[in-house]
C-alpha positions in Angstrom: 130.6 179.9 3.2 132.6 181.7 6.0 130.8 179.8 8.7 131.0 176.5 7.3 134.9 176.7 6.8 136.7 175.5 9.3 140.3 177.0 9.8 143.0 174.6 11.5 143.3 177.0 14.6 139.5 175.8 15.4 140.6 171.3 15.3 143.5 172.8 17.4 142.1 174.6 20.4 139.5 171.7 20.6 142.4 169.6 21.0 144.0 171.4 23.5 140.1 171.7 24.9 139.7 168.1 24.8 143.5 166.6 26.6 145.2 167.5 29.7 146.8 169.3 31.3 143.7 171.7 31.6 145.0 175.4 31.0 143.4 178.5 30.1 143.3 178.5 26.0 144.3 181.6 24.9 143.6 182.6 20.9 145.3 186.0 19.7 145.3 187.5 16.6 143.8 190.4 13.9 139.9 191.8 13.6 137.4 190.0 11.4 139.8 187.0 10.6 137.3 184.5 12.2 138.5 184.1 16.0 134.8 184.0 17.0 134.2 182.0 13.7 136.1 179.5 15.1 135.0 179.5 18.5 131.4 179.3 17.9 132.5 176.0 15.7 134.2 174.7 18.8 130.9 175.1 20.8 129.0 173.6 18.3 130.9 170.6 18.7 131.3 170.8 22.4 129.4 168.2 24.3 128.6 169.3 27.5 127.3 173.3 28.2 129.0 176.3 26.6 128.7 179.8 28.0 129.7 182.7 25.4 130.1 186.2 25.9 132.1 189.1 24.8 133.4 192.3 26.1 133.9 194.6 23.2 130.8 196.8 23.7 130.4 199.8 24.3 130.1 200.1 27.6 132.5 199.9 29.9 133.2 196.7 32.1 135.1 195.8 34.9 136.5 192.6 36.4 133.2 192.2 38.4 132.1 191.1 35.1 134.2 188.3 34.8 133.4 187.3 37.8 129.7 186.9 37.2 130.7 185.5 33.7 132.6 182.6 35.3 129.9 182.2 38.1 127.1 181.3 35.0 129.8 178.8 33.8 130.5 177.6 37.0 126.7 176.7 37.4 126.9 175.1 34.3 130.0 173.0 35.3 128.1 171.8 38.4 125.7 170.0 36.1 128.0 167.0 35.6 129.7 167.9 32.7 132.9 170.2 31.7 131.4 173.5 31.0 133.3 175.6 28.1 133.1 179.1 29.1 134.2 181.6 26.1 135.3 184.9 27.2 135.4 187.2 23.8 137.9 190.4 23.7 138.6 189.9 27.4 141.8 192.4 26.9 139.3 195.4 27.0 138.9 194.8 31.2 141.6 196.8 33.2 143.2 194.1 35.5 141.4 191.4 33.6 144.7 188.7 34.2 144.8 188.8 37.7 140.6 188.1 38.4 141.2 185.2 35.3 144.2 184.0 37.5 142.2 184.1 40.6 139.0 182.8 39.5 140.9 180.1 37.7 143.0 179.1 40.7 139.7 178.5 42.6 138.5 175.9 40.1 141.7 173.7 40.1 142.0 173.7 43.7 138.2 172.7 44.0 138.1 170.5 40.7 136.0 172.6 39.3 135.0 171.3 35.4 135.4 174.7 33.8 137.5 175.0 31.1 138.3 178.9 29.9 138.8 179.7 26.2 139.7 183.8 26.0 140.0 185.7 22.6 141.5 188.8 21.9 142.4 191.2 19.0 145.5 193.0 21.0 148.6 191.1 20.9 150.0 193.3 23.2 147.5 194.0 26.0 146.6 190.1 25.6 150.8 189.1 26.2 151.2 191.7 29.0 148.3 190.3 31.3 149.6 186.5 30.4 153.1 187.1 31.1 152.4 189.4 34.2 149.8 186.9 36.2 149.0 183.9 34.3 152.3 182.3 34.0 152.2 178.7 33.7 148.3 178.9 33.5 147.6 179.0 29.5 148.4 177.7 25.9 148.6 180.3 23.0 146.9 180.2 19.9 147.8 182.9 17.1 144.9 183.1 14.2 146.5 184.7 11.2 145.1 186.8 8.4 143.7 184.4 6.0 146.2 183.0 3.7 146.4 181.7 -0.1 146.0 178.5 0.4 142.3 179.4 2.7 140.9 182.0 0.5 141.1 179.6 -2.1 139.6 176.9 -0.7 136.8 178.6 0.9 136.1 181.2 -2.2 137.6 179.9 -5.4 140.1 182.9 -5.1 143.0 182.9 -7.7 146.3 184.1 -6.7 145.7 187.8 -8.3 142.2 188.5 -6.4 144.3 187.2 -2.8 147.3 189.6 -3.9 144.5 193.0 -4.5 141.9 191.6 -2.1 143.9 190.6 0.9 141.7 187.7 2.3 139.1 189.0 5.1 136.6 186.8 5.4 133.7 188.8 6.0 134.5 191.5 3.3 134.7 188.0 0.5 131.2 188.7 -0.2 131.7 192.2 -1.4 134.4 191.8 -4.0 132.3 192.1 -6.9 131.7 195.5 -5.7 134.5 197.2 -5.1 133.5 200.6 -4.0 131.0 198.5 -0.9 134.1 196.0 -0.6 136.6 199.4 0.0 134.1 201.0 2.4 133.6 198.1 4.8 137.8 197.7 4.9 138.0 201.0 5.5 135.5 201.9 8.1 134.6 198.6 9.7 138.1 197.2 9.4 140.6 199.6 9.2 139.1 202.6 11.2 137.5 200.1 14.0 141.6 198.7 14.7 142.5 202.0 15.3 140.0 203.4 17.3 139.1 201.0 19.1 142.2 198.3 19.7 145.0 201.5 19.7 143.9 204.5 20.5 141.3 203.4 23.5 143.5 201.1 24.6 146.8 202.8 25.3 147.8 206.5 26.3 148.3 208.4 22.7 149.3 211.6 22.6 149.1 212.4 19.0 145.7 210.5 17.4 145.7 212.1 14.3 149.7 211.7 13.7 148.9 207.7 14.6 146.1 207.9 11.7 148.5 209.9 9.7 151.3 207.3 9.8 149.1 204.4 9.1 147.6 206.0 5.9 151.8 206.9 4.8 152.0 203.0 5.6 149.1 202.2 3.2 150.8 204.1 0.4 154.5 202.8 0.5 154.3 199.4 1.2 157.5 197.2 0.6 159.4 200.8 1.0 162.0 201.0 3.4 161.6 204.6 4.8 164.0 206.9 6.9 162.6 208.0 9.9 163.6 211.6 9.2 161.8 211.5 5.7 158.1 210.0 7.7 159.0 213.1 9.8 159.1 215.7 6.9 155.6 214.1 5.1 153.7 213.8 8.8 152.1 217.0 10.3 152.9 218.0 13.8 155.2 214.6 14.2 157.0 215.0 17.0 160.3 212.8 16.8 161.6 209.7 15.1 160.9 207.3 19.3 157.2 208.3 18.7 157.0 207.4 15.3 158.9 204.2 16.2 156.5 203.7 19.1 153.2 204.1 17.1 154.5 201.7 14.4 154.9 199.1 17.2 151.7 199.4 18.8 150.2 199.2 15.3 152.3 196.1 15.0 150.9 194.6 18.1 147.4 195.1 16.1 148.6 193.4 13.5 148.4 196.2 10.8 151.6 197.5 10.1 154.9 196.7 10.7 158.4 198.4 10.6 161.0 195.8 9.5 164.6 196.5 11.1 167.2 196.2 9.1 169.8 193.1 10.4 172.9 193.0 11.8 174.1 190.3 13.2 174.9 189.6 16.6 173.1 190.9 20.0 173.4 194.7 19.6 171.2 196.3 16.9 170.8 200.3 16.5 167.2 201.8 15.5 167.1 201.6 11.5 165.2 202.8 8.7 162.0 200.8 8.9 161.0 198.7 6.1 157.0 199.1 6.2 154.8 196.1 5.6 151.3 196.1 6.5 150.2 192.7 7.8 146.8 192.0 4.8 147.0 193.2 1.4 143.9 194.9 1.9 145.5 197.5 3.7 146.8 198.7 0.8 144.3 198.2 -1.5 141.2 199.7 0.3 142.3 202.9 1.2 143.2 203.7 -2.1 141.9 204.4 -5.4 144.0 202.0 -7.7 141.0 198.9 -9.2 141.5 195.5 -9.1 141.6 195.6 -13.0 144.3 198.7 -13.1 146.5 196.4 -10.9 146.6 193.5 -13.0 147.7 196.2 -15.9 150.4 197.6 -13.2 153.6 196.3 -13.3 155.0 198.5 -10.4 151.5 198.6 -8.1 151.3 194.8 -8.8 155.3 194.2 -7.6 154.7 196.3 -4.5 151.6 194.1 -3.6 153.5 190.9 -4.0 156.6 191.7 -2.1 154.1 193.4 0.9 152.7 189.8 0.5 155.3 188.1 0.9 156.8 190.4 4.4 152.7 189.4 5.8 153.3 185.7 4.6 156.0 185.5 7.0 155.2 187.8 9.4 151.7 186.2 9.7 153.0 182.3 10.0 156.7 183.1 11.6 154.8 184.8 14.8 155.7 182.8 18.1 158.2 180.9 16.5 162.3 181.4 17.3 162.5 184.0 13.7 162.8 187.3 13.2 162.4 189.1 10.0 164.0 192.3 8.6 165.8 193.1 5.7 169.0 194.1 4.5 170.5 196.6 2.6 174.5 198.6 2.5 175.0 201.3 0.0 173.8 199.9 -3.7 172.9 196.4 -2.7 169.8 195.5 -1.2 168.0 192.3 0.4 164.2 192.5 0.4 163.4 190.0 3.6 166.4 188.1 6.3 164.6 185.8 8.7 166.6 184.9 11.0 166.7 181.7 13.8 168.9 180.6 16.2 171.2 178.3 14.2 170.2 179.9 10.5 169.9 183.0 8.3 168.0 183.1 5.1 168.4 186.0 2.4 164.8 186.0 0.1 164.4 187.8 -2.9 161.1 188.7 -4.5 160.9 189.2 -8.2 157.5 189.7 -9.5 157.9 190.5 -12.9 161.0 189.8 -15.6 164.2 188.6 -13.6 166.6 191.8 -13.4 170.1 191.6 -12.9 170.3 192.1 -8.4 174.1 191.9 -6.2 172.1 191.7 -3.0 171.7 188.4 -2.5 175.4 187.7 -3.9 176.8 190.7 -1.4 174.9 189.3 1.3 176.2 185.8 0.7 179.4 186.8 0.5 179.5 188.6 3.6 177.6 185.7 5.3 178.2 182.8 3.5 176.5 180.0 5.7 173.5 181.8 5.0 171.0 180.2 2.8 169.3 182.6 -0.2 165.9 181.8 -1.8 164.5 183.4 -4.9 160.7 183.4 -4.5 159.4 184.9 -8.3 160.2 185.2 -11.7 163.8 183.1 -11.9 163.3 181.5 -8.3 160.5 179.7 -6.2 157.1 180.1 -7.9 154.8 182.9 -6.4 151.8 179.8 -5.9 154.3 177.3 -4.2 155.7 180.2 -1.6 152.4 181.3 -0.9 150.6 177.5 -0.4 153.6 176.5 1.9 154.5 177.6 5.6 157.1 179.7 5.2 159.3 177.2 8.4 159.9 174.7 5.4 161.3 176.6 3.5 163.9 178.2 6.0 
């Protein structure tokens, strides 16, 4: 079923593939949401030769490799027809941008037919190498975590299993068993992000404190959290910039994020994170609470949605002109502010029975050319937030 569904990121890198100006096509975005998937679709459809290979091994490689890489698809180019060469997790090379640049350079000035499509799971080692060398050079694609509207269509999923589940393709299969479903999250999923996309990829000082944090993540989801407080629950946690530092790089893996609280205008002071985590499932698998006690769990089920609704937009809003935080002085409290260049929206989630809530009036008062949407009980139905992108709504 996975393989036969074909996300909308797959029709639109083969149109980028398939119309000038030729670029390098660059697809970002988390583990084991299908970036491959797709790719493998695309060269199914390609006509003309394809030349896949991927770095995350093992092993270490250097650019060397991607020079012999782009050689094989350079000989396949010379054949007559454009040759689509498919460079998997190409972020794991040291200096990887500058031999893509180089190599890539060479082809246009000698007409070379070979058109690159890179993948990578690190947002952030992926956007340092493309802004450093290959400016001008590439089009962006962002894959997302599967949403509603997919996990539906490809598995029959009702709104409930999506909220507990989380939507990872490749874990689908194991739902009906919940204790195979909660290892392969955990230790091909969640433990494979951090070892292999964090910690081997940048200089950490503290490894266990970066596991530690995740796992206080995983159990306060939706909770906005002083930095002090993650300080007196984490063993041997340094300070509040390295806390704020891990959060981000686990951000730029697309597992948790730490929601700043807004203020308007072009200075902002470090806040009290609000913690999101970017699937469901990260919630969900590393802990004990079933599918079936969660439907009989008010509170666990109203953490689940609003996380669900902070990934919803965090997941679709990437690359676009919004930000999203929250906002909250003294009593009153907003649970998401996305913000653009020319509008502010206020959203509140209610999950359950509509309680009485002065945020959204306090914040409309204060800003009153904002716009507020209810998304729950009382508002905006739960199905239609989560089947829409969340740009028409704002």
């Amino acid at each position: 079923m996975v393989l036969s569904f074909e996300r909308e990121i797959a029709s639109s890198v083969m149109k980028r593939l398939e119309n000038p100006p030729v670029l390098i096509q660059v697809v970002t975005g988390p583990r084991q949401v299908g970036k491959t998937t797709a790719a493998l679709q695309i060269a199914a459809k390609w006509q003309g030769p394809v030349h896949f290979t991927a770095a995350d091994a093992l092993l270490p490689k250097d650019t060397a490799w991607i020079e012999s890489q782009w050689e094989i698809g350079r000989s396949k180019a010379a054949q007559g027809m454009p040759c689509l060469l498919i460079l998997d997790e190409v972020q794991k090379i040291d200096n990887w941008s500058n031999m893509v640049k180089l190599l890539f350079d060479q082809d246009r000035a000698s007409d070379t037919p070979l058109l690159p499509l890179l993948l990578g799971s690190s947002a952030l080692l992926l956007s340092k190498g493309m802004t450093e060398s290959l400016a001008g050079r590439f089009f962006l694609h962002r894959a997302s975590h599967w949403s509603y509207t997919e996990c539906h269509r490809a598995f029959g999923w009702d709104l409930e299993t999506w909220l507990y589940f989380g939507g990872y393709p490749g874990a689908a299969p194991l739902v009906d068993d919940e204790q195979s479903w909660r290892a392969y999250i955990n230790d091909a999923l969640i433990e494979a992000v951090l070892a292999r996309d964090v910690l081997a990829m940048h200089n950490i000082a503290k490894p266990a404190l970066l596991r530690h944090l995740f796992g206080l993540a995983s159990q306060m989801p939706g909770r906005i959290v002083s930095y002090s407080k993650m300080l007196g629950q984490l063993t041997d946690a340094g300070n509040a910039t390295t806390l704020a530092h891990y959060l981000e790089l686990m951000a730029q893996a697309f597992l948790v994020s730490g929601l700043e609280k807004y203020a308007k205008g072009p200075l902002k002071r470090k806040t009290s994170p609000k913690l999101i985590l970017w699937n469901n499932a990260l919630i969900t698998a590393p802990g004990m609470t079933t599918f079936d006690q969660m439907r009989e769990n008010p509170a666990l089920r109203g953490r689940l949605v609003e996380n669900a609704v902070g990934a919803h937009l965090l997941n679709h809003l990437q690359g676009m002109r919004f930000e999203v935080g929250y906002w909250r002085e003294r009593q009153s409290e907003v649970d998401f502010v996305v913000t653009a260049p020319t509008r502010t929206v206020a959203i509140e989630v209610k999950s359950g029975k509509p309680k009485a809530s002065a945020g959204h009036g306090q914040f409309k008062k204060r800003w009153p050319e904002s716009k507020v949407l209810l998304v729950g009980a009382s508002g905006m139905p739960l199905l239609d937030f989560f089947t829409c992108h969340p740009s028409e709504l704002l």
